[in-house]
C-alpha positions as CSV (number, residue, x, y, z in Angstrom):
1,X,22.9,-14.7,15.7
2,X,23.6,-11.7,17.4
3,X,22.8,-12.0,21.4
4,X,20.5,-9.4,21.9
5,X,17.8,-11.3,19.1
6,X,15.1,-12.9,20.9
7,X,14.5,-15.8,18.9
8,X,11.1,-18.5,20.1
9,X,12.6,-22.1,20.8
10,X,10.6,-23.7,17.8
11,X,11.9,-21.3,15.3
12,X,13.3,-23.4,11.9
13,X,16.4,-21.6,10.7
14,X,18.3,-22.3,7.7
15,X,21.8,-22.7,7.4
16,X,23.8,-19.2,6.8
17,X,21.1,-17.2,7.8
18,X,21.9,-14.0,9.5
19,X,20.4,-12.6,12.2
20,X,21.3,-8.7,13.7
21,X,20.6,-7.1,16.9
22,X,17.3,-6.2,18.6
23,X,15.3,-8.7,15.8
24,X,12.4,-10.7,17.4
25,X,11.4,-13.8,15.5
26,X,7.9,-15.6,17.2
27,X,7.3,-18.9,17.7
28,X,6.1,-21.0,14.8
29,X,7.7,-19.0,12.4
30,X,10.1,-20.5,9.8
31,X,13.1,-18.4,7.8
32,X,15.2,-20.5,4.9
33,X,19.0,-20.4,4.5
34,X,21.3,-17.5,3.2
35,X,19.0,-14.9,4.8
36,X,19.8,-11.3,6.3
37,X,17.8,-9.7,8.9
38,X,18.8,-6.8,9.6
39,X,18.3,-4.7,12.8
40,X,15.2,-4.9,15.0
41,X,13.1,-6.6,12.3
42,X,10.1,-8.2,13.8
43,X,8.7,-11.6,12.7
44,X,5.3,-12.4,13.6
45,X,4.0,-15.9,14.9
46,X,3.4,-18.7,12.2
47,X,5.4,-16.7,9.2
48,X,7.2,-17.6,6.3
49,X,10.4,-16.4,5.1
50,X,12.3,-18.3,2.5
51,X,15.5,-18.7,1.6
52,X,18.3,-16.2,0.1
53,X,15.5,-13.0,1.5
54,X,16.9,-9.7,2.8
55,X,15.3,-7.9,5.2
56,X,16.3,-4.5,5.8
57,X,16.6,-2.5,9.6
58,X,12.9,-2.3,11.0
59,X,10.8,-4.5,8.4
60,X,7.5,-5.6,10.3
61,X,5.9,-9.0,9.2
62,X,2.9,-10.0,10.8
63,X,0.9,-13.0,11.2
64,X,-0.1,-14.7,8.1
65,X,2.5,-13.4,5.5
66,X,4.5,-15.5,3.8
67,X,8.0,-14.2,1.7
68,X,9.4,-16.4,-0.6
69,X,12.8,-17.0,-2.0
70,X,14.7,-14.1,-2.9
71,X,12.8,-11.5,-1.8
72,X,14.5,-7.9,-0.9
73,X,12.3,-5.8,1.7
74,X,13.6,-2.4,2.3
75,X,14.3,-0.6,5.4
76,X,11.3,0.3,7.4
77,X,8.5,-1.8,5.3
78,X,5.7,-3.2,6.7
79,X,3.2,-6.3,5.7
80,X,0.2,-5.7,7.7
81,X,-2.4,-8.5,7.9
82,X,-6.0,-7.2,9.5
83,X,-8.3,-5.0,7.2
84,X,-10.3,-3.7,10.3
85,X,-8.2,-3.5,13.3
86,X,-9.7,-2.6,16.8
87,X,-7.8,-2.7,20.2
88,X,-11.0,-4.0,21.5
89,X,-14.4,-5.9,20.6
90,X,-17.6,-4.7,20.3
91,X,-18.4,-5.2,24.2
92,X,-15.4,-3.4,25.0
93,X,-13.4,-6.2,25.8
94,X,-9.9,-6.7,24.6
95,X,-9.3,-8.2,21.6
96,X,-7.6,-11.6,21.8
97,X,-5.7,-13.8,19.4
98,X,-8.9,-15.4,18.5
99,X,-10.6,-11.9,17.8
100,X,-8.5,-11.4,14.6
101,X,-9.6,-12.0,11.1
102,X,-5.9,-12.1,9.8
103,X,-5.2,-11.5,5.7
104,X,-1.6,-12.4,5.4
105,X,0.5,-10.6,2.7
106,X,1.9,-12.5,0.1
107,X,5.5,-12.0,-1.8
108,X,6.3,-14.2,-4.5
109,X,10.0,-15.0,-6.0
110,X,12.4,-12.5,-6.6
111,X,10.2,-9.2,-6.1
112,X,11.6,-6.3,-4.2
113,X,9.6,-3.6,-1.9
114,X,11.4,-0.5,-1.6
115,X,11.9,1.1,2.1
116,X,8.9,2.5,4.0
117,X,6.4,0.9,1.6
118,X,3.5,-0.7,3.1
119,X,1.3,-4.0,2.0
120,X,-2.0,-3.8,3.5
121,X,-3.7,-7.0,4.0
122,X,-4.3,-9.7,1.7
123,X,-2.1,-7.7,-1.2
124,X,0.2,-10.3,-3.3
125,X,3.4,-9.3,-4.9
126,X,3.9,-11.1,-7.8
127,X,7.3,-12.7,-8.9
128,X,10.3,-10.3,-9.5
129,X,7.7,-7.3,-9.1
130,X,8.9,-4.0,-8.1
131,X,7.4,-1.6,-5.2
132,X,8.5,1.5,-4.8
133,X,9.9,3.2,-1.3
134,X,6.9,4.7,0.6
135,X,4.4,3.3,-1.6
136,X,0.9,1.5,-0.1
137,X,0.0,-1.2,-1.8
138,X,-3.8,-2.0,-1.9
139,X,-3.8,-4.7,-4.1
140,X,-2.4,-7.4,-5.7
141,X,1.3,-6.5,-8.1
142,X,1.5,-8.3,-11.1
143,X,4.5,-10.4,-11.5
144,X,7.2,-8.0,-13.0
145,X,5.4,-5.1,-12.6
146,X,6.9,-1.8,-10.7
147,X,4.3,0.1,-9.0
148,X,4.7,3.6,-7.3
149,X,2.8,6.2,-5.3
150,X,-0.4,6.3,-2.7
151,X,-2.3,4.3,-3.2
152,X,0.2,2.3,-5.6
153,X,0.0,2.3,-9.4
154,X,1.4,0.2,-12.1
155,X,4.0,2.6,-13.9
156,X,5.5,-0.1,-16.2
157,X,7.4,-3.1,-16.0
158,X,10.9,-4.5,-14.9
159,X,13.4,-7.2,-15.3
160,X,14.2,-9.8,-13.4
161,X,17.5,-7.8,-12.9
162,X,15.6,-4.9,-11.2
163,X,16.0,-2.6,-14.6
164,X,13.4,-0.7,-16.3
165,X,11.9,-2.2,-19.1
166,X,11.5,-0.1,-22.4
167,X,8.2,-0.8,-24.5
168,X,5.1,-0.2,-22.6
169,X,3.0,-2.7,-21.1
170,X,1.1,-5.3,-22.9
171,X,-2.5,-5.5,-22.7
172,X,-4.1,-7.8,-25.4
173,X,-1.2,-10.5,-25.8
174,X,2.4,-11.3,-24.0
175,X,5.4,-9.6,-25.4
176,X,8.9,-10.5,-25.0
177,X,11.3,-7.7,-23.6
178,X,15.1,-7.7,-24.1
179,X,16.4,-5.7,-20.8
180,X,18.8,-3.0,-22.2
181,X,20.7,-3.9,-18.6
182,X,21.8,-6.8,-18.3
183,X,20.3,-8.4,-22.0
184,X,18.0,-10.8,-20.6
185,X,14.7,-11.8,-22.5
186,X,11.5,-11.4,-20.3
187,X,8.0,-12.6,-21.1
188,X,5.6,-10.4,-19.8
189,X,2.0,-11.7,-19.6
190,X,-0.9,-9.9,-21.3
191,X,-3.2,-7.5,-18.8
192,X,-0.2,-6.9,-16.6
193,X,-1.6,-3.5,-16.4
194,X,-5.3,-5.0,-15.2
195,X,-7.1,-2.3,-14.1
196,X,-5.1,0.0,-12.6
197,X,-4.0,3.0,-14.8
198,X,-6.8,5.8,-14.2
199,X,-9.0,4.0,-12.2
């Protein structure tokens, strides 16, 4: 751990994991083994990083998320967790921990968020999914799927290597993709497309 982290006492850290300069991790928060994070990364109270995760230079995870195994977040991305922020209450008070109605961000297995990309509250990332850099995700990612642009859009799906797949999506009943990549079979589950396209 590199000295100028400021890590809380009750922090759980796994074996191997790295931590670089100017990263704040807050108490109650938990990281698994065989992780990076990389410089000034901020890690909110009471969150959940599994193991074998990468966190690029300024990733921001607030309150409530939880990342599990494997997951790549790019340089600068951000997992927000309060659909109605104020600095202060109704009264004009200042809000207080209690004052929050916190929506943690979800990221399942394997899936990747590109740098600068932003989850807004309550969005899960399904397994090996795939957002794109600078993309804001409003909603939930279906496992597998790549999603791009403002507000985010599915625009296909991916392998579990990170490749393209070829084919389409499938809407009325799984199909089985070979990844021209790395020739892995993935199954990818009917509807992955959901609502999204054109709405």
């Amino acid at each position: 751990m590199d000295p100028t982290a400021a890590v809380a006492d009750d922090v759980e850290i796994g074996s191997g994991t790295r931590i670089w300069r100017e990263v704040q991790v807050r108490e109650g928060s938990a990281i698994g083994g065989g992780c990076i994070l990389g410089k000034g990364v901020y890690i909110d109270v009471d969150v959940s990083i599994g193991s074998h995760c990468k966190l690029e230079n300024g990733v921001l995870v607030f309150r409530g998320a939880i990342v599990e195994d494997g997951v790549f977040l790019g340089p600068g991305v951000m997992l927000l967790n309060d659909r109605h922020p104020r600095a202060i209450n109704a009264d004009g008070s200042l809000k207080g921990v209690d004052d929050w109605h916190v929506s943690g961000c979800v990221v399942e297995t394997g899936a990747s968020v590109g740098g600068g990309a932003v989850l807004l509250p309550g969005a899960r990332i399904g397994r090996f999914a795939m957002v794109g850099a600078g993309s804001v995700v409003t909603r939930d990612v279906p496992a597998q799927a790549l999603v791009l642009g403002n507000p985010a859009r599915v625009q296909g799906a991916v392998c579990t290597c990170g490749a393209p797949l070829e084919g389409g999506l499938p809407t009325s009943a799984a199909v089985t993709y070979t990844c021209g990549t790395c020739g892995s079979d993935n199954r990818i589950p009917a509807g992955v497309d959901g609502p999204w396209p054109g709405d």
